[in-house]
N, C-alpha and C positions, 0 to 999 in steps of 0.2 A: 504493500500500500504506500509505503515511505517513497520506495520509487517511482512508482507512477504521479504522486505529487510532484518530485521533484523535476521528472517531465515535463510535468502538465505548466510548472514553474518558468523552464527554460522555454518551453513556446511563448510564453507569454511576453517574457524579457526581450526588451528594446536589444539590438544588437549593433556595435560599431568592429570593422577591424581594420587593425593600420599596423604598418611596422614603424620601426625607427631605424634610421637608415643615416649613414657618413660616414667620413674618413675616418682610417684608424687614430684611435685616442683622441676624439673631439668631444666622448663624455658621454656616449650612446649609453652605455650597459647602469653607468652610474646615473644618470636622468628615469633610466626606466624602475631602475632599483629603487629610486625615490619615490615614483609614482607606486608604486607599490605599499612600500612603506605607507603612505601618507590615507590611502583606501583601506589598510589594514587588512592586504593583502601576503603581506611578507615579515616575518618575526626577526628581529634582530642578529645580524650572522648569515642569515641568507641572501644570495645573492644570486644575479643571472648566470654568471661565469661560475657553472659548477665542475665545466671539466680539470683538471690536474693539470694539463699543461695552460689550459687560459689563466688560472691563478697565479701559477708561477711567471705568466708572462706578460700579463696585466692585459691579454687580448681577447678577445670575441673569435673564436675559430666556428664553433657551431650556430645556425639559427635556431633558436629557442623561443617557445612558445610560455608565454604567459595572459592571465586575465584579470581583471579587476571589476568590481561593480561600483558605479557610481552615479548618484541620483537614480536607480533606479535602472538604470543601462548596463549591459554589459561590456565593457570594451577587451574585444582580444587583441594584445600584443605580441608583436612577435619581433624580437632583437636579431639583427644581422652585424655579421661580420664587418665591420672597415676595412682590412686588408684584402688588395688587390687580387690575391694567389687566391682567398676566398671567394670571388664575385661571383658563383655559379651557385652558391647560397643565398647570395640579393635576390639573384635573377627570379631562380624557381618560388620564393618567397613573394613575390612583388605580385605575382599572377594571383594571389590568394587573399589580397586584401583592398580596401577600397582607397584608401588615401595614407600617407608616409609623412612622419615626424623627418624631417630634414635638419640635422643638428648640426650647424655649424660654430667652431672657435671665432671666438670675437678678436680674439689677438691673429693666428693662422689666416681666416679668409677660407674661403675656396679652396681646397685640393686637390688631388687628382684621382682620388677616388669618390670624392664629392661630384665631380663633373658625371663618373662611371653610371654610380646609383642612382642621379637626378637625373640622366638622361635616359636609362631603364623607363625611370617613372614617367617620364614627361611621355614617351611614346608610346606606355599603356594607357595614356590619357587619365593619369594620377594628376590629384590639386591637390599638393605639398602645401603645409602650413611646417614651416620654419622658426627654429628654434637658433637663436643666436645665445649663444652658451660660453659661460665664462670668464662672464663681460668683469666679473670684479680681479682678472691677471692685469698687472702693474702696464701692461705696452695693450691693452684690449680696445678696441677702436668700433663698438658696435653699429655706428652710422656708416662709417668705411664697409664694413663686413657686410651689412646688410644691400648695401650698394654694389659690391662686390657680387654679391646673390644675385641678383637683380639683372648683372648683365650676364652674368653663365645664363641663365635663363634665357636671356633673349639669344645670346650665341649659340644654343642647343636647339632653339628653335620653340620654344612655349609659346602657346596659343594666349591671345591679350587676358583670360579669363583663369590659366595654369599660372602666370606674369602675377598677377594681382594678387600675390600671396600673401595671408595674415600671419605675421610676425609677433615672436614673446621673445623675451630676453631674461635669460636667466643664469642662475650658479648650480647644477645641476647637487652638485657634493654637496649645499647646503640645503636642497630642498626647495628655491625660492624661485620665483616665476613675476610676471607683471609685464601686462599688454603695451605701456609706453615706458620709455626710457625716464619721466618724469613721474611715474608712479613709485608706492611707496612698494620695496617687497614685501609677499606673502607671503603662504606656501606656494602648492602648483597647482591649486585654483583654477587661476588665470587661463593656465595647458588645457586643464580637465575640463572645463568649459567651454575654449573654442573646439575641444574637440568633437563634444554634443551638437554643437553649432555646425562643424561645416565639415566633417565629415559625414557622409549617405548611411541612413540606415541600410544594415547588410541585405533585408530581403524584404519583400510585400509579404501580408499574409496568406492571399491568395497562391502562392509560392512553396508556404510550410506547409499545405495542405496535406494530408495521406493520400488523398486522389492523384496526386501528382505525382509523375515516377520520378525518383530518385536521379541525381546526379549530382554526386560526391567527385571531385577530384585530388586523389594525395600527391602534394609538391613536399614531403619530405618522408623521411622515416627512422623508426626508432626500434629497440630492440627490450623483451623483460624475457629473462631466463624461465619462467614458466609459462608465459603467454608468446613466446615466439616473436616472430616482426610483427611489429606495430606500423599501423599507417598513419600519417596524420593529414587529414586534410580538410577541405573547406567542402562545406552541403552548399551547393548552389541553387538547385531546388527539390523539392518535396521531403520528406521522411526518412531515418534509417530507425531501425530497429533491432532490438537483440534478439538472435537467433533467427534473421529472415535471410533466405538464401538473394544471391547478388551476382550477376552476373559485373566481371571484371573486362574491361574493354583498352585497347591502345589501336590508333589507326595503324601501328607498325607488325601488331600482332594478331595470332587470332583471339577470340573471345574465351574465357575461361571461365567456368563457375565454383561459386563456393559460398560459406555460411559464417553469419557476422555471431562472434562469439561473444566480443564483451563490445562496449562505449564508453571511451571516458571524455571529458571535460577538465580544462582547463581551471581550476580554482587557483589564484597567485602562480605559484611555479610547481602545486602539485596538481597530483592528477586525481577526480574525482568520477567513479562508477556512474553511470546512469543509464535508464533503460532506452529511454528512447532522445533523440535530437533532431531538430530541423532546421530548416534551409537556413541559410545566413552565418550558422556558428564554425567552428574549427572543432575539429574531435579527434580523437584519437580510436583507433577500431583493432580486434585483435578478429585473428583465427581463416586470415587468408594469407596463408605461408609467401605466396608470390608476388605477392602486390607490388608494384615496382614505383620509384616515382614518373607522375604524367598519367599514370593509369586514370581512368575513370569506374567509379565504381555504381554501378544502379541495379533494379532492379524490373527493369523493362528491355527484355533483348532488343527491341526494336529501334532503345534510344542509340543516337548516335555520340561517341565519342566527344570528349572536347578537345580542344587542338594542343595539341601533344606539347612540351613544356620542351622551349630548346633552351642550351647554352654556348658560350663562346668556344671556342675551340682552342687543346692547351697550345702552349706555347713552345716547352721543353719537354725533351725526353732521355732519359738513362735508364740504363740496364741494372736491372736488381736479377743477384745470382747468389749461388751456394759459396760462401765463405773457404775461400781454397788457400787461406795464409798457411805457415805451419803453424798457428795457436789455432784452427777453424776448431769447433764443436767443440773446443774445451769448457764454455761458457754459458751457450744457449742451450737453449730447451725444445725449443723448435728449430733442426739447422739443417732440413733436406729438401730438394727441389719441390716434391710434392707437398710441402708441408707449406712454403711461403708462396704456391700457387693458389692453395686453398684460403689462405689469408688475405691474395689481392682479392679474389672472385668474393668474400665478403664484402673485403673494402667497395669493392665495384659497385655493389647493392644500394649503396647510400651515399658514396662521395659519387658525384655525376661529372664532377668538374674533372676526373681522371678518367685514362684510357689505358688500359692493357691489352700487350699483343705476346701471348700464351707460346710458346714453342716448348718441342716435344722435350729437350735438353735442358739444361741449368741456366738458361737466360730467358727471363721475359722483361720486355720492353715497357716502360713505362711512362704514360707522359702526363703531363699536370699543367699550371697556371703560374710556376714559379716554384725561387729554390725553397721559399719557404713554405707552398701548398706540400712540397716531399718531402721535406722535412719534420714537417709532423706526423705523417704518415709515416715513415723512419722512425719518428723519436718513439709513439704510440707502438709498434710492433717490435722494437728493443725492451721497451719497460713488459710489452706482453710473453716475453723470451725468447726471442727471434733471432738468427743472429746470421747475416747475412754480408756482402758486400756490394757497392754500387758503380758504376764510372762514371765519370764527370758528365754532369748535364751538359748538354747540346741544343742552342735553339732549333726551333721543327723549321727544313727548309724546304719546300715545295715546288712544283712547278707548274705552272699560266701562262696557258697560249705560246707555250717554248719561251719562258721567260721565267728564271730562278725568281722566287720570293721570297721572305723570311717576315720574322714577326718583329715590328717596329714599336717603340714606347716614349711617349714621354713623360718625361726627368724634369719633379720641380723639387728647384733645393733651395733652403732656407740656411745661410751661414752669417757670420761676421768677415765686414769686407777683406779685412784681410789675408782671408782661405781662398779669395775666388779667382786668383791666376792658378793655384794647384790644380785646385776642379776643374776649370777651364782646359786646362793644360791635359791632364791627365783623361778628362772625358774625349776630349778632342781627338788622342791618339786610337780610340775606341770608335769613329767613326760616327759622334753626336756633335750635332751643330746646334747652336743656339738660337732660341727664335725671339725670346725675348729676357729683358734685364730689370729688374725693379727694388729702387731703394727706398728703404726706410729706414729714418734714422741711422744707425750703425750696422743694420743688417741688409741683406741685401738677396732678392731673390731670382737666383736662374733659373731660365724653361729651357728646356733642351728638347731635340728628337735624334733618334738614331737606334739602332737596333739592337735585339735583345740578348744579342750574346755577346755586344760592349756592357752591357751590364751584369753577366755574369761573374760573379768576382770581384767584384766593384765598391762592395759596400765594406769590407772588412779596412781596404785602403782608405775608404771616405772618411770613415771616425778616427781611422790615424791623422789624414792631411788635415782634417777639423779639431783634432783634437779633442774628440765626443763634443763638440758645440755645434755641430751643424745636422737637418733634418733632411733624410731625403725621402723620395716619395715618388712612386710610377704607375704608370696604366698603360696598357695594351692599346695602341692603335689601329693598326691595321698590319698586315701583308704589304708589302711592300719589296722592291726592286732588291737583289741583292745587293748590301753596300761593299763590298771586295773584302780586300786581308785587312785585318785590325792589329794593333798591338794591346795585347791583353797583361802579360804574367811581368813584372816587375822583379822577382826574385827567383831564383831556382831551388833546387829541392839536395838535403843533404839527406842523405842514403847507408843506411848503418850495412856495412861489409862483413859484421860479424853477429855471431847470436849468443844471447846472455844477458847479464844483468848488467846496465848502466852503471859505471861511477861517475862519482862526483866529480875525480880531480881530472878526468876523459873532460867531461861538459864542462867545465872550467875553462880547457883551452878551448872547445867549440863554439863555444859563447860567443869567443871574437869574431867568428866568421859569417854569423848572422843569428837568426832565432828559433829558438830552439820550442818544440813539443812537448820536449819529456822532461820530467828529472831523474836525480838518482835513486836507483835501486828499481826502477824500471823494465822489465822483463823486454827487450827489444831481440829480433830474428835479422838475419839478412833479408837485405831490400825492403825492408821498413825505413820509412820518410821517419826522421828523427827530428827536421827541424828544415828553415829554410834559408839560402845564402843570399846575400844581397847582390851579388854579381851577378847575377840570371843564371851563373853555370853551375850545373851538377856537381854535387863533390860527395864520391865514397867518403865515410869514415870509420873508426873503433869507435864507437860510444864504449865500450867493454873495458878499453886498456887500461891499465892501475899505473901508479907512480912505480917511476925504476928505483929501485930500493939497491943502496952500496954504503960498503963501510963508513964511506965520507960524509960528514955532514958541512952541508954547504951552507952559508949567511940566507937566509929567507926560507927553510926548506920547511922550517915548523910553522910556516904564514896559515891562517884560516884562507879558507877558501869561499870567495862569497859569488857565489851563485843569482844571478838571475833569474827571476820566478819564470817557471813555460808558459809559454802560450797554448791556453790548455784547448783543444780539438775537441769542438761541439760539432753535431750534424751540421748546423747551417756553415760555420765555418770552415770545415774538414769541405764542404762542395764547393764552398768559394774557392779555398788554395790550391786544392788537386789539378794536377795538369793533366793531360790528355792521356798518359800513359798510365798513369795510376787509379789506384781503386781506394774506395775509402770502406775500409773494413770496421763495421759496425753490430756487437756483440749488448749482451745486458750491463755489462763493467766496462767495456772500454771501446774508446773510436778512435781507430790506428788508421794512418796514412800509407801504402805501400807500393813498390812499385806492381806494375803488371806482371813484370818478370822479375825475377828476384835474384838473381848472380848477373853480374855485369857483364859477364863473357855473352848472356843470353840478350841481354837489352843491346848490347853490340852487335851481335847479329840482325834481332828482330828491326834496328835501325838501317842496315846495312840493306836488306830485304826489302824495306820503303824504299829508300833512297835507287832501289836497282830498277822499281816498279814502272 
């Protein structure tokens, strides 16, 4: 009986759904978390960022689904990603709701994954109400920012009535919101109101009706150890119910049948049972093992499809393989070809923004949106005991009309003026040209274009030539002509010749040669990358060898030894450095740089064998 009230409850409830959408760290995850908060939806300690690595990283990698009620409305929210290498989580997202919180820094402006998401929106024929955020940082210029808005807008191409958008300004972190810049702050009021106002209710009634056949489409999905995949998606019109059979539809597949097991609902960021839900809301559905994202779900064969959910196309691609160092299998748990085949074809289910190409042997091909869409996919299948190795990403190079292509990007960087002949310098040898230059005050911002494998690698030198004080920031533009040979690699690769444990007073003298990976007591093999040399060229070394030890004692021989902290080899790092020959071997305990071939007499060859081709 409780259930069917509670039914009878949600047909009745007003329904609004919007996402929150903008650049990485402009305050998305923390503006929603307050809204939640403030409806008393959310209890103190929780938060949207419940994955492991978002926490640790202070980013948004998942779209996530939450709801709140207020005045008597339901509103479903759904938080997306800022970063780039994610944008195939905006995308699929953006199709499932009616209007988008667009959160922009009042100090930042416009960025370049702000352009990505607002122009998603603007071409779903989305009316963004924009959140200018932040406005109390010491350099925050909310009339600039908002003016800044104003003309992306028009450069994207918005209709004079998507143009005309209502603007709040607020401090997300502290809760507070206010319709003009001359009001007093509240809380987020202000938000929760215009969004009753001028966001569409999600459906007519004549729409939730049971007479009406079903059509659900899931743009995401989720997983419960007892309940199998979970679908989640929006009722566009009529009825679901628990335990009514469904026929599942994709215009690319044939049609499939099956039977809805459970319904849940959105309450804050949990998830709440119900028996039955209609048109307009977001739900969650269990007990159709296949459900894919884009599918349509109903329950009238007759209905047609809706139009199938695309995304952009990745960008790079590297080969993930069976771990063939001499440490392979000492460490994982999962370490044989079949085992991380069966790991991508999960991953495949739910990241949509990747592509795997399966071969019968120890390599499949992998490609994504960026080094750091694979890198979480890496760092995520390490912590799950996976223990594999990669080669260096490669941007995807194509061919049009007998005309090489590749994927182009632009580059906007935010530094202090005086970084910007390095950048300059240093992007320029990468084959990016600048399109435009803009100062403020002491900082100063370059735009740049040029293609995707000048930014390969790129980012670990940026926060050296900046000094960590500079921002950079990219988006995918298009395909474009190939731009020729680049100069990429800055340093070469020192090469341990011997296998065994590091010393100290070895990397002592190594130090001076460049920079080093490891420290002492460090278990290194031959043809393991140990560290890299400033001179571009390769140099074998012992990391192994101990001090020569003789009757004599010489003036300085009892010196301490002071070591240099390593540059310690994270996944994202470890794929910026690696050169073309190497593999970056990635275990549950450690991520080793090594070469492809491991005795130098073989890389001599294998060199020799190019060079003959």
């Amino acid at each position: 009986m409780m259930q069917s009230c509670l039914a009878e409850a949600y047909y009745f409830m007003d329904i609004r759904n919007i996402a929150i959408i903008a650049h990485v760290d402009h305050g998305k995850t923390t503006l929603t978390d307050a809204l939640l908060r403030q409806t008393g939806a959310m209890v103190e300690g929780e938060t949207m960022d419940s994955d492991a690595l978002e926490l640790e990283r202070g980013i948004t990698i998942y779209a996530k689904n939450a709801a709140i009620v207020y005045k008597g409305t339901k509103i479903n929210i759904v938080d997306t990603p800022g970063h780039a290498d994610f944008g195939s989580e905006v995308e699929r997202v953006l199709r499932s709701i009616d209007s988008v919180i667009l959160v922009v820094d009042a100090q930042e402006g416009p960025m370049p994954q702000t352009r990505f998401v607002l122009k998603k929106s603007l071409e779903l024929g989305l009316k963004p109400i924009v959140v200018l955020n932040k406005i109390d940082k010491a350099a925050a210029d909310p009339a600039r920012a908002e003016e800044q808005v104003l003309e992306l807008f028009m450069e994207l191409g918005a209709t004079d009535e998507q143009a005309d958008f209502p603007a709040v300004y607020a401090i997300g972190r502290q809760g507070v919101a206010k319709r003009k810049l001359t009001d007093e702050f509240k809380d987020l009021t202000p938000l929760l109101d215009l969004i009753l106002e001028k966001v569409p209710v999600a459906s007519s009634t004549d729409l939730q009706s049971e007479s009406v056949p079903l059509k659900l489409q899931a743009f995401n999905l989720d997983y419960d150890n007892f309940l199998g995949r979970l679908a989640v998606g929006r009722i566009y019109e009529g009825a679901i119910k628990t335990g009514s059979k469904v026929f599942i539809k994709n215009p690319h597949t044939e049609t499939r049948t099956g039977q809805i097991s459970k319904i849940f609902v959105f309450e804050g960021v949990r998830r709440k049972e119900i028996d039955q839900a209609f048109a307009g809301d977001i739900v969650l559905i269990a007990g159709l093992p296949d459900v894919t994202i884009g599918d349509t779900v109903t329950n009238d064969n007759t209905v047609e499809p809706l139009t199938a959910i695309s995304v952009d196309e990745p960008t790079i691609t590297l080969n993930f393989m069976v771990n063939s160092s001499p440490f392979g299998g000492q460490e994982g748990k999962f370490v044989t070809s079949r085992q991380i085949r069966e790991r991508l074809e999960k991953e495949l289910e739910v990241n949509v923004g990747l592509r795997v190409e399966f071969s019968a042997g120890d390599i499949h091909k992998v490609s994504g949106r960026g080094e750091l869409h694979i890198a979480i996919l890496l760092e995520n299948m390490r912590r799950e005991g996976y223990e594999l190795q990669v080669s260096q990403p490669q941007a995807i190079v194509r061919e049009e009309n007998g005309q090489t292509m590749e994927p182009f990007e632009e580059v906007v960087i935010d530094t202090p003026q005086e970084f910007q002949g390095a950048i300059i310098e240093k992007l320029g040898k990468r084959a990016f040209q600048m399109t435009n230059i803009i100062t403020h005050e002491n900082t100063i911002r370059l735009i740049l274009e040029g293609p995707t494998r000048g930014l390969l690698g790129y980012r670990n030198q940026f926060v050296i030539d900046t000094k960590g004080e500079g921002i950079i920031a990219s988006r995918f533009i298009a395909f474009r002509p190939y731009a020729g040979a680049i100069q990429k690699r800055e340093t070469g690769s020192m090469i341990s010749m011997a296998t065994g444990k590091a010393l100290g007073f070895s990397l002592w003298n190594l130090q001076e040669r460049g920079v080093l990976y490891i420290g002492p007591a460090v278990q290194v093999y031959e043809g393991m990358v140990i560290g890299n040399t400033s001179n571009r060229e390769e140099m074998s070394v012992n990391p192994t060898k101990g001090k020569q030890l003789s009757n004599m004692r010489s003036s300085g021989s009892d010196e301490a030894l002071m070591l240099v902290p390593p540059l310690e080899l994270s996944i994202e790092r470890g794929l910026e450095l690696m050169s073309e020959d190497e593999f970056l071997e990635i275990t549950p305990k450690n991520i080793r740089l090594r070469k492809q071939f491991l005795t130098e007499n073989d890389r001599i060859r294998s060199k020799r064998k190019e060079e003959g081709k």
